[in-house]
Structures are given as C-alpha cells and as structure tokens.
C-alpha positions in Angstrom: 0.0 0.0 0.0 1.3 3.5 -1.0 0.8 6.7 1.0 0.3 10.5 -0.6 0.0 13.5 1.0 -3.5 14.6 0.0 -2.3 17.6 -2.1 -0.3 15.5 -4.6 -2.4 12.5 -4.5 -0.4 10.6 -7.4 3.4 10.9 -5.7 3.2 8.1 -3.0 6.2 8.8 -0.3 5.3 5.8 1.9 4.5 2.5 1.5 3.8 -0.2 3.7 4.9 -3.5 1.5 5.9 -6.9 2.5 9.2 -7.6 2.6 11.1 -9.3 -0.7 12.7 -12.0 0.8 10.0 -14.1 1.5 10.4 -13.9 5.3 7.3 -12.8 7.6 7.4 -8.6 8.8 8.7 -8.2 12.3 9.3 -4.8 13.5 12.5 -3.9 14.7 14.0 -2.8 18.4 14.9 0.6 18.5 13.7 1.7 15.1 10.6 4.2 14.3 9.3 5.3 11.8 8.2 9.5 11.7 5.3 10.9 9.5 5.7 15.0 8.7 2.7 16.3 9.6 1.8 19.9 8.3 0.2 21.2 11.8 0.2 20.4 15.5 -3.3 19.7 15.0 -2.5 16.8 12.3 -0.2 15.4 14.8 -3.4 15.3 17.6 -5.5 13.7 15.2 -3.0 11.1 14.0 -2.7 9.9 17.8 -6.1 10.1 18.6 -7.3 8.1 15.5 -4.0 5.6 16.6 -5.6 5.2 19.8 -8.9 4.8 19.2 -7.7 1.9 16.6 -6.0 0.3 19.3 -2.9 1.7 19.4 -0.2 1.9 22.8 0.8 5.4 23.7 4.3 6.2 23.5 4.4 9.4 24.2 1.5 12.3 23.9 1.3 15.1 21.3 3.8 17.8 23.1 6.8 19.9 22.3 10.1 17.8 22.5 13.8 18.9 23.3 14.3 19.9 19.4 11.8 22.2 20.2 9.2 20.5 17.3 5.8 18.9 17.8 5.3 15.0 18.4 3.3 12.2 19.7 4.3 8.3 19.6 2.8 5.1 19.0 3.1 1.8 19.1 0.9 -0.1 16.3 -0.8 -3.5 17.1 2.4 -4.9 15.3 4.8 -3.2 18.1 5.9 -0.9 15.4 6.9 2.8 16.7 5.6 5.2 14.6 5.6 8.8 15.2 3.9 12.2 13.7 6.1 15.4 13.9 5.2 19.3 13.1 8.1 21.5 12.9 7.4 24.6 14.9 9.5 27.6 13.2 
C-alpha cells in the first residue's frame, strides 16, 4: 500500500509493503518510523485516531527537546511510529 499527501495524490512517499525475501514482517527494536505532519493539529489527530484503533501510547502530542511537535505510538504490530510538526 502506497501513501500521498492529499495535495499530490499521485506521488506516493510511503508504503507499507511486505518484505522481498520471503520472510514474515517483524518490527524492529529501537527503530521508528516518523510521518511529517503539516500542523500540530495533524499530529493530535494522528494519535487520537491511533488510539482509538487500538494503538499503545508512547508518548503524547507535546513539544520535545528539538523544540518541534510529536506524539508516539506503538501499532498493534509493536511498530513505533511517530507524527512530527516542525514549529518555526
């Protein structure tokens, strides 16, 4: 499955694939995957619709120590996925 941003529907920047050798997907200890998000309030929907699909929290929408805008998950998979929104 490929993922667009919604104003360039046709350029897919993410997918979500299996994986070519063959073997089954595991997710991987200590690595994360980050989304751009264009406003705070995309990354506050992305965890609340995470959650709400079952979802772990790890870590709420907030300002980090790079002084940018994040909140962390954990998928049903154990993958960590995050959504950031770079304050400047």
């Amino acid at each position: 499955m490929g993922y667009a941003h919604s104003s360039d529907p046709d350029k897919v920047q993410f997918y979500v694939t299996h994986p070519v050798n063959g073997e089954p997907a595991t997710f991987g200890n200590g690595s994360q995957t980050t989304l751009l998000a264009d406003t705070k309030e995309a990354v506050d929907k992305f965890y609340e619709v995470a959650i709400s699909k079952g979802a772990t929290d790890e870590g709420g929408p907030g300002v980090r120590k790079d002084g940018n805008y994040y909140a962390y998950v954990r998928d049903l998979d154990g993958n960590k996925i995050a959504a950031k929104s770079i304050l400047t």
